[in-house]
KEKE-3310 file (N, C-alpha, C; in steps of 0.2 Angstrom, whole numbers, plus 5000, padded with zeros to 4 digits):
npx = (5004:5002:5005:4997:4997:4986:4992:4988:4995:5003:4993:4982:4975:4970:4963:4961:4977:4989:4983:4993:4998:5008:5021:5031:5039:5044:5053:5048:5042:5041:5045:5034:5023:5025:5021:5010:5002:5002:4992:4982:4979:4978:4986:5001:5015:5025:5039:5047:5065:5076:5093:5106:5120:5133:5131:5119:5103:5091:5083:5072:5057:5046:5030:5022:5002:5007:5019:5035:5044:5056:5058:5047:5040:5029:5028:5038:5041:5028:5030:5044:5036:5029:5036:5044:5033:5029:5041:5053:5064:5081:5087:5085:5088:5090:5096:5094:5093:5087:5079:5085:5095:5103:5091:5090:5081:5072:5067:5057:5050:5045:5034:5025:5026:5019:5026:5034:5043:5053:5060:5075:5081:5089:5098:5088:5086:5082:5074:5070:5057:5057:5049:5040:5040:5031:5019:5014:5010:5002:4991:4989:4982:4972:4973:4979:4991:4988:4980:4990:5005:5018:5029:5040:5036:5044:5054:5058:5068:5071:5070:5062:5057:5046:5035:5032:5017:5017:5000:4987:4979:4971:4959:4957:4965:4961:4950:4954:4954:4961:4965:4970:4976:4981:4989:5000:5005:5011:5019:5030:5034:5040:5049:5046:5038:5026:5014:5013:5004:5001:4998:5000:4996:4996:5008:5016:5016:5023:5014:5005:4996:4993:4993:4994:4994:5000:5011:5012:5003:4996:4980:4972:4976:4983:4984:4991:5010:5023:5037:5034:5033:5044:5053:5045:5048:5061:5060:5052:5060:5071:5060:5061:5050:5049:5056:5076:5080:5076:5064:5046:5038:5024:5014:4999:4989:4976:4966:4955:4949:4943:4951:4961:4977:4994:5007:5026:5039:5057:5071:5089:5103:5120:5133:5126:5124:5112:5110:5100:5086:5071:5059:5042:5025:5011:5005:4995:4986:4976:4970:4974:4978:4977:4983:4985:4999)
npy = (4994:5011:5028:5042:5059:5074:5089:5107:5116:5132:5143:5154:5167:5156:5145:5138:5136:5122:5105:5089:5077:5069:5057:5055:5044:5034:5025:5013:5012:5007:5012:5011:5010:5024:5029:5025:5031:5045:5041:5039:5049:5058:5070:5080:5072:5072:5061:5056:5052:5042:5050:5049:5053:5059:5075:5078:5081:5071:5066:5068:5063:5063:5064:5063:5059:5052:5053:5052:5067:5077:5089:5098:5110:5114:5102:5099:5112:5107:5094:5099:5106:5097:5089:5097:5102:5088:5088:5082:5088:5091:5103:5120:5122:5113:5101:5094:5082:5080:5076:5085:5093:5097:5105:5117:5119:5131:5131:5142:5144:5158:5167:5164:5148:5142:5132:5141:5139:5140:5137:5135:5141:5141:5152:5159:5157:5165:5165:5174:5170:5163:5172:5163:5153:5160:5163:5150:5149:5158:5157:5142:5147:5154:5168:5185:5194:5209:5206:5206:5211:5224:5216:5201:5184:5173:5159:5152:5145:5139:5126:5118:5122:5134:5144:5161:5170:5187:5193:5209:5210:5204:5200:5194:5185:5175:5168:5163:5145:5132:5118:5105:5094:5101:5110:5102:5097:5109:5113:5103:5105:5119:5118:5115:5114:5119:5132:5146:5158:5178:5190:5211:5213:5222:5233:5242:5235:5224:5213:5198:5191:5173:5158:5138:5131:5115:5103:5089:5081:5075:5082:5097:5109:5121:5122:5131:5135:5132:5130:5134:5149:5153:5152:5163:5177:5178:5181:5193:5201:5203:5209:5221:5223:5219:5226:5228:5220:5213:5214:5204:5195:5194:5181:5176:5163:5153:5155:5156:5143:5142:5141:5152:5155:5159:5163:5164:5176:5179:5185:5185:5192:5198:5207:5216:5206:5195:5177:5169:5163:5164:5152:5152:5148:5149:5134:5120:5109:5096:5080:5064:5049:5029:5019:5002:4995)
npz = (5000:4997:5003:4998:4998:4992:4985:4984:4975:4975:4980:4978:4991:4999:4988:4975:4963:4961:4958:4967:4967:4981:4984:4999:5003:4990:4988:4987:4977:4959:4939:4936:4943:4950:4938:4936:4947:4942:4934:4939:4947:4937:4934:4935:4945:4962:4966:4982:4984:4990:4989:4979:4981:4991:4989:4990:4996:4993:4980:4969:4959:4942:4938:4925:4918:4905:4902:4911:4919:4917:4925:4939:4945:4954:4960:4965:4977:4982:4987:4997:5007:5011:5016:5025:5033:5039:5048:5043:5037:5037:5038:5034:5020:5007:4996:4979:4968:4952:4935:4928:4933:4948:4961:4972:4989:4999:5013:5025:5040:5046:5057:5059:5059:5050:5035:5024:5004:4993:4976:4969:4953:4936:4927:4913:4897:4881:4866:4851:4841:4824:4811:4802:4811:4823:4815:4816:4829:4832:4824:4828:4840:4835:4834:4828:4823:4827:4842:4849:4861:4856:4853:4856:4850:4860:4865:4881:4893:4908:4915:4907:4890:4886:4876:4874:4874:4870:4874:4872:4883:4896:4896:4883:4884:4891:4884:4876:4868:4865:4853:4859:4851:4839:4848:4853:4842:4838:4846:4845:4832:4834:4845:4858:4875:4880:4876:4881:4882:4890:4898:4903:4920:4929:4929:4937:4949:4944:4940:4931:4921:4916:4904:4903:4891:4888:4880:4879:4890:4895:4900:4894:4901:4913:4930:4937:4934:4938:4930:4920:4924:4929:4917:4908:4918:4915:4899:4904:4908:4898:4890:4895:4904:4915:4932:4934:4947:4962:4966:4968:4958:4952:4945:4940:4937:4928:4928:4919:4920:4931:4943:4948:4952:4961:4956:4963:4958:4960:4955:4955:4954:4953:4953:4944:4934:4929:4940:4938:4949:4961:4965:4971:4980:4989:4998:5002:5007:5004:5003:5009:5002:4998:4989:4981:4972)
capx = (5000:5006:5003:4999:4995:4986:4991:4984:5002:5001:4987:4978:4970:4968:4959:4966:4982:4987:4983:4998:5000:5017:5024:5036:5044:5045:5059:5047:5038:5043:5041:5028:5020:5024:5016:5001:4999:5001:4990:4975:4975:4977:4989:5009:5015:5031:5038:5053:5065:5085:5099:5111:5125:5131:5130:5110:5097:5085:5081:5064:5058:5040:5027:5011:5000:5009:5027:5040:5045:5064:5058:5043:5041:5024:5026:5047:5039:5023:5035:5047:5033:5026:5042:5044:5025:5030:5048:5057:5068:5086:5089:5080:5092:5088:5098:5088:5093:5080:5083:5086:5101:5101:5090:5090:5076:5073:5060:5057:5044:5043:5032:5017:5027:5018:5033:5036:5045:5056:5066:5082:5080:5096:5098:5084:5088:5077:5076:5065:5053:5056:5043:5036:5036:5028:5013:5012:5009:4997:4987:4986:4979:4967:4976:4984:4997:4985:4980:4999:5009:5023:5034:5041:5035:5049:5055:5061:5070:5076:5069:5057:5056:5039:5035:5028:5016:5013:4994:4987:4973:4970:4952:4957:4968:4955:4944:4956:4950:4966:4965:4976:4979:4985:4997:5002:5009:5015:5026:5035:5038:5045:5054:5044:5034:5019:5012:5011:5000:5003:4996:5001:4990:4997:5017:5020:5016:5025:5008:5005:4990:4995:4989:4999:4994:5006:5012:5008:5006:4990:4976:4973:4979:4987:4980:4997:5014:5029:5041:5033:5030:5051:5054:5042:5050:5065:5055:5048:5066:5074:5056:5059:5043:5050:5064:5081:5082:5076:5057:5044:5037:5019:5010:4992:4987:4971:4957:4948:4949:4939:4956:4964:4984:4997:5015:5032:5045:5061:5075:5093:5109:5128:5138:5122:5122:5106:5113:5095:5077:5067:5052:5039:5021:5007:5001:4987:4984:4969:4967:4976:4973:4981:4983:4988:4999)
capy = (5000:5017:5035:5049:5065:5078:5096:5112:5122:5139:5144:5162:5168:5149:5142:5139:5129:5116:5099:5088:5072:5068:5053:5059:5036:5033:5020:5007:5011:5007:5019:5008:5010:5032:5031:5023:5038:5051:5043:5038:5058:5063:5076:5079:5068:5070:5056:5058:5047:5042:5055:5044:5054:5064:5081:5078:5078:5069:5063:5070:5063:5069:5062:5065:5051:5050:5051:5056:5073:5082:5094:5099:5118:5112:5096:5103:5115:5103:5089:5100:5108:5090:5087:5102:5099:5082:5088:5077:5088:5091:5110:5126:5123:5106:5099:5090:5078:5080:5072:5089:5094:5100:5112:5120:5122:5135:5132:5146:5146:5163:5168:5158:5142:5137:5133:5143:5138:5143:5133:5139:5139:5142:5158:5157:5158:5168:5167:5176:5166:5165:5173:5159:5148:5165:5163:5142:5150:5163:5150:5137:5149:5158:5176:5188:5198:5214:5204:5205:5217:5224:5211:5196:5178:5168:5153:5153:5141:5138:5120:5116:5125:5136:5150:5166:5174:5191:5196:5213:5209:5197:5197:5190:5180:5169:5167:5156:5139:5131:5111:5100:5090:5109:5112:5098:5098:5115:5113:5098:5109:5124:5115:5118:5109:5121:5137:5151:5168:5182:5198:5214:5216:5228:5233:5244:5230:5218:5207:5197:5184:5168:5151:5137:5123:5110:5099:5081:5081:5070:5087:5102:5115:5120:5128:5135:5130:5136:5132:5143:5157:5158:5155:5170:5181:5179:5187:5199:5203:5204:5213:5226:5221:5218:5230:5222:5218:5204:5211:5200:5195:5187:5178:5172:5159:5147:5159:5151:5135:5142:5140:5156:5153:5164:5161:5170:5175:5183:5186:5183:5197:5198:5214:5218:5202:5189:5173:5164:5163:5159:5152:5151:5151:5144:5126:5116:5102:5093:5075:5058:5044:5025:5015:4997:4998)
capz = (5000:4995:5003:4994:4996:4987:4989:4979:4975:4970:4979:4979:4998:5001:4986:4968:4965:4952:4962:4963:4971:4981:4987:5003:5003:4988:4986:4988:4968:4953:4937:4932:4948:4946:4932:4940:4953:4939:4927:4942:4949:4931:4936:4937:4951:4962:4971:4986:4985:4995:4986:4973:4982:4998:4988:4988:5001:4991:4976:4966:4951:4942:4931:4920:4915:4897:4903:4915:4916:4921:4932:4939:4951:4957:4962:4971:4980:4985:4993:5001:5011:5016:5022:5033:5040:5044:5052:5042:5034:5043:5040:5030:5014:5006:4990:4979:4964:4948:4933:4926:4938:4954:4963:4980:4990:5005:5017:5029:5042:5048:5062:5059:5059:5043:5030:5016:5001:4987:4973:4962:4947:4934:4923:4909:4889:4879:4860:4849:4836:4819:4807:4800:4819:4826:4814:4815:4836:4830:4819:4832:4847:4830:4834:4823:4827:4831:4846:4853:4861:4849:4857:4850:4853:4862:4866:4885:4897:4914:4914:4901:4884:4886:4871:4878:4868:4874:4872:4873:4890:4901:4894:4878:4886:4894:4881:4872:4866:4859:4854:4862:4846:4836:4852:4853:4835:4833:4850:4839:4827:4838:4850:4867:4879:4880:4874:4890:4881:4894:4897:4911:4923:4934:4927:4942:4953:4942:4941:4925:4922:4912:4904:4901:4887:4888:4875:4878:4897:4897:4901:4891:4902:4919:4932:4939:4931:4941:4927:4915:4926:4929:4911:4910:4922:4913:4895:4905:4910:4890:4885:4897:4906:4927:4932:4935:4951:4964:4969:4969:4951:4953:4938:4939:4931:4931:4928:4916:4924:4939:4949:4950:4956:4962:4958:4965:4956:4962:4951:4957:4953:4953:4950:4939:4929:4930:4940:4943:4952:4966:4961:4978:4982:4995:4998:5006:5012:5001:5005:5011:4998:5000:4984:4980:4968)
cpx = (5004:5001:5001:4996:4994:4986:4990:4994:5002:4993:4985:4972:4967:4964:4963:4970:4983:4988:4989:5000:5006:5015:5030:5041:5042:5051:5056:5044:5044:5042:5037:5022:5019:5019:5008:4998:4997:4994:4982:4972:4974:4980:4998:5009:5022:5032:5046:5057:5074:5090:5103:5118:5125:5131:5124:5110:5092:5086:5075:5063:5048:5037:5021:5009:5004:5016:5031:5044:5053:5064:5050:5041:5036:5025:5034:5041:5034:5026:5037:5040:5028:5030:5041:5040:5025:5036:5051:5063:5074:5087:5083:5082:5094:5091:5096:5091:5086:5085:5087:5092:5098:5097:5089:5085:5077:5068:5061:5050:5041:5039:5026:5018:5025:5026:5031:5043:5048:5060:5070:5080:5086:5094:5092:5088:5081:5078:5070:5062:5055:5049:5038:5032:5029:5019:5009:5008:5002:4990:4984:4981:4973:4969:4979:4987:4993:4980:4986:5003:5015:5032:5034:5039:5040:5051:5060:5061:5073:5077:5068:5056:5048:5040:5029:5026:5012:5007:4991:4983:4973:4962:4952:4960:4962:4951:4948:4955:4955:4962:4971:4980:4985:4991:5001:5010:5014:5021:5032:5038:5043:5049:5053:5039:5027:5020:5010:5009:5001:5001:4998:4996:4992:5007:5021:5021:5019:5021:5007:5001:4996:4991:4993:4993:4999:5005:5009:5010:4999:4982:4978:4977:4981:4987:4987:5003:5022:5035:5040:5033:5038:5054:5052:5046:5056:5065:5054:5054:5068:5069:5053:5053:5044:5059:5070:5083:5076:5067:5053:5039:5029:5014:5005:4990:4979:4964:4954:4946:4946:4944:4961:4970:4986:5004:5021:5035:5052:5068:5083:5099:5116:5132:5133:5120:5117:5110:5107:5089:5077:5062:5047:5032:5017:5006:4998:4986:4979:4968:4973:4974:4978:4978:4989:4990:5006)
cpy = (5006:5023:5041:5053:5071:5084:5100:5116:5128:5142:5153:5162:5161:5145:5141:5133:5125:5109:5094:5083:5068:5060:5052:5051:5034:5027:5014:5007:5010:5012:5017:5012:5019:5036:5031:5029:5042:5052:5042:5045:5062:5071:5073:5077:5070:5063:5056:5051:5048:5046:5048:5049:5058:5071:5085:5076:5072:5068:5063:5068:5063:5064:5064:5058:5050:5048:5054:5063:5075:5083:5097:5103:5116:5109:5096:5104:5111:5098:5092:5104:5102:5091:5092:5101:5095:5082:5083:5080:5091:5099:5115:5126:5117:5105:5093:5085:5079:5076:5080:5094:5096:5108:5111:5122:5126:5135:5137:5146:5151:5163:5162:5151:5137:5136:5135:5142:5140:5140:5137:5135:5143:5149:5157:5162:5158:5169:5168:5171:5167:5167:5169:5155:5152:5165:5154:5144:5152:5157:5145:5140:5155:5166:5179:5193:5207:5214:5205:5212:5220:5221:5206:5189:5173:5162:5153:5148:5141:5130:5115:5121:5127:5142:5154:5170:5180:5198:5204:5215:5204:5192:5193:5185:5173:5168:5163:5150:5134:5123:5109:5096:5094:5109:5107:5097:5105:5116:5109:5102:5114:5124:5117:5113:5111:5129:5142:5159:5170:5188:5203:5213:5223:5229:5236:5241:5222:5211:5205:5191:5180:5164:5147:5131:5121:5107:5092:5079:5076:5077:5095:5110:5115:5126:5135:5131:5135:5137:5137:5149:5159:5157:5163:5174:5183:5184:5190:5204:5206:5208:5220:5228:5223:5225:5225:5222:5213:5206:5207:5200:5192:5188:5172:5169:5155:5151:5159:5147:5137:5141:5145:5156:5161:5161:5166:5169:5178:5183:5187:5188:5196:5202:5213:5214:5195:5181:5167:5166:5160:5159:5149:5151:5144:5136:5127:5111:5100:5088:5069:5056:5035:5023:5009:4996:4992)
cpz = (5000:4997:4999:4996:4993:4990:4981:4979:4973:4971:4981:4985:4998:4997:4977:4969:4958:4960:4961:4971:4974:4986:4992:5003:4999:4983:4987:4978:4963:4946:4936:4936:4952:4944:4933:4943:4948:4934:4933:4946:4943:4932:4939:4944:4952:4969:4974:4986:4988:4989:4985:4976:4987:4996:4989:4995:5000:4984:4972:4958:4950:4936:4930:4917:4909:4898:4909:4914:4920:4926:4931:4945:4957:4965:4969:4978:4985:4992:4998:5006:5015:5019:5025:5036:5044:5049:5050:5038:5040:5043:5035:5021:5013:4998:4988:4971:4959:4941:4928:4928:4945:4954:4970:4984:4997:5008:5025:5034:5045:5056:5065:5059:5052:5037:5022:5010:4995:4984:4971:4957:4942:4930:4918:4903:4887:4869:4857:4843:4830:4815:4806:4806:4821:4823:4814:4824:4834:4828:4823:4837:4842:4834:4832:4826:4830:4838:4853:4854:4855:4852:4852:4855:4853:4865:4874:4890:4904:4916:4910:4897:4884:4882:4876:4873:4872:4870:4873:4880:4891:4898:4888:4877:4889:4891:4876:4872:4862:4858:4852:4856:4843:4839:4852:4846:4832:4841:4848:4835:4829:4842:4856:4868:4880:4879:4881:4886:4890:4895:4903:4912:4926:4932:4933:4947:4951:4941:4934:4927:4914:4909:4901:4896:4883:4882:4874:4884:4899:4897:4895:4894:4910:4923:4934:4937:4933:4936:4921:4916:4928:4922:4909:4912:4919:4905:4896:4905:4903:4887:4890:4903:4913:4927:4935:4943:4955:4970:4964:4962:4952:4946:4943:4934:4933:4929:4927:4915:4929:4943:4949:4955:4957:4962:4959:4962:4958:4957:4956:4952:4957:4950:4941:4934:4933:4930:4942:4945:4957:4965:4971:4977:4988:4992:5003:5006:5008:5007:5006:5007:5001:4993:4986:4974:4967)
residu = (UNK:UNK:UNK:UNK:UNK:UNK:UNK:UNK:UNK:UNK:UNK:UNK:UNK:UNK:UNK:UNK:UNK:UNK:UNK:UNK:UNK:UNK:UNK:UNK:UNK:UNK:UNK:UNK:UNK:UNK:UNK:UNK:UNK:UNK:UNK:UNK:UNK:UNK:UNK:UNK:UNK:UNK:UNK:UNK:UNK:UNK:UNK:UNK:UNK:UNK:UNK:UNK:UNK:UNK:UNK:UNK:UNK:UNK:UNK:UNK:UNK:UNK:UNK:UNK:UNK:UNK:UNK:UNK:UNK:UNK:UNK:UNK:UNK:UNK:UNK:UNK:UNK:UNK:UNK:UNK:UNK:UNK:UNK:UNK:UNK:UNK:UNK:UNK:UNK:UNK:UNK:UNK:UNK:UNK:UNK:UNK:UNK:UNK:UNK:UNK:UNK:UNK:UNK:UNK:UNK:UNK:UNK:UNK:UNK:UNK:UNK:UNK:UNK:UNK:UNK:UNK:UNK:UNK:UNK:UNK:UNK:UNK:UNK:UNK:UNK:UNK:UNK:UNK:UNK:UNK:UNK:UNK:UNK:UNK:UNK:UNK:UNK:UNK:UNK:UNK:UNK:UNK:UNK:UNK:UNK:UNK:UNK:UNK:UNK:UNK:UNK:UNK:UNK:UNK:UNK:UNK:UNK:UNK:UNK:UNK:UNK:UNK:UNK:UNK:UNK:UNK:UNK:UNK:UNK:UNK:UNK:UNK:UNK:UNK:UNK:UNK:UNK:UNK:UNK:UNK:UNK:UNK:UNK:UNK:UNK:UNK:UNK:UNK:UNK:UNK:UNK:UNK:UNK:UNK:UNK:UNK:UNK:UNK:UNK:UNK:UNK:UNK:UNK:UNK:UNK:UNK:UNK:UNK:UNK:UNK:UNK:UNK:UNK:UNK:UNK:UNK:UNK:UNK:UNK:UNK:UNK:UNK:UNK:UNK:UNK:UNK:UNK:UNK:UNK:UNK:UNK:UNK:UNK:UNK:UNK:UNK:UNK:UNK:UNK:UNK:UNK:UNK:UNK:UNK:UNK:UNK:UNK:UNK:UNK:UNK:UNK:UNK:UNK:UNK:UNK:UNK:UNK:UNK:UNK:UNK:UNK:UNK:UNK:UNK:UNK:UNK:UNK:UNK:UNK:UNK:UNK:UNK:UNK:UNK:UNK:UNK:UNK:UNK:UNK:UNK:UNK:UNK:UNK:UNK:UNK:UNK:UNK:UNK:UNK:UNK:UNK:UNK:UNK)
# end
């Protein structure tokens, strides 16, 4: 019998979130048996398992019903805040094995003893869209370019390859209706994992809504997606968007999914040059499940 629990990640005034099943002992499953959890919650899965060397604390690895993924900000974040709850982690600064390199996590609990959490996440790369890609984008998400700010649609990474395409409003951002089949195929072509439109909300506040439809992640869309909101962060950075230094970046996402998220971003400097992120926001507690598995 295997534990799991479901937490809400990236939640907004206590509701919201992307749902996301973790496994804190995980060295007893198999991927088979992974796979199973991701494909029976229908949702990215992470599962905690002993570090392959003494550099690491841990050992995290992540999946969606269709396949195993790298890295996944969610599902970090989701675990390491089990573990604090449960007092099982040894300090505030936790090094974690992913398949995608290492990342660092910081769990702080401040006053309130609840624990707050924040990954690292590496410098991001940002390349503009070819012409012809820019319109295979347009095309798929039925948009023309007098929908879009006078920005370019780019392709940006910290972990996973997510194209940013930035919209004019949030309103016409949420009324998109892409099909999964389209995204799907025009990510193969572009070389990304999922499409993230974007719009400001508020620029002096750094506030920006999102939405992410993934490429071939098992569901059409995601209500909160940590990796794309610090790729993001990083385009907002190159498009002049956030000013260059390390306040707090927050991307909404989920709002036409009826689950309105809140993700953190913070931007990371070194004698003026961009060395990184810390991507952070709330959890919650859902529910306990047991499977035989």
């Amino acid at each position: 019998m295997t534990e799991i629990e479901l937490v809400n990640v990236f939640t907004h005034m206590g509701a919201g979130g992307n749902p996301c099943p973790i496994v804190v002992d995980a060295s007893s499953l198999s991927a088979t048996g992974m796979q199973s959890v991701a494909q029976h919650f229908g949702h990215e899965s992470g599962f905690v398992l002993p570090a392959s060397s003494r550099d690491s604390d841990y050992a995290f690895r992540f999946w969606v019903p269709q396949h195993e993924m790298e890295m996944c900000g969610h599902a970090t974040i989701g675990a390491l805040w089990l573990l604090a709850t449960k007092g099982l982690l040894s300090g505030e600064q936790v090094r974690i094995e992913t398949r995608s390199g290492a990342v660092t996590g910081y769990v702080d609990r401040g006053s309130s003893g609840e624990p707050s959490v924040e990954i690292s996440q590496p410098v991001g790369k940002v390349v503009d869209l070819k012409r012809a890609e820019e319109e295979d984008v347009l095309s798929v998400l039925k948009l023309s370019r007098r929908d879009l700010l006078d920005l370019p649609i780019q392709n940006a990474v910290t972990s996973r390859v997510k194209t940013l395409i930035p919209m004019k409003g949030d309103r016409a951002l949420n009324q998109l209706v892409p099909e999964p089949v389209q995204i799907e195929a025009c990510c193969g072509r572009i070389g990304s994992t999922g499409l993230y439109p974007y719009a400001v909300d508020h620029q002096g506040e750094q506030r920006f809504e999102a939405r992410q439809f993934p490429k071939s992640s098992g569901y059409p869309e995601d209500a909160a997606t940590g990796i794309a909101a610090a790729a993001l962060a990083f385009g907002l950075l190159r498009n002049g968007l956030v000013a260059r230094n390390s306040e707090r970046i927050t991307i909404m996402q989920g709002r036409a999914m009826g689950a309105l998220s809140e993700i953190r971003v913070r931007l990371g400097f070194a004698d003026g040059r961009s060395v990184g992120c810390l991507l952070g926001g709330s959890v919650a507690l859902a529910q306990s499940h047991v499977l035989q598995l």
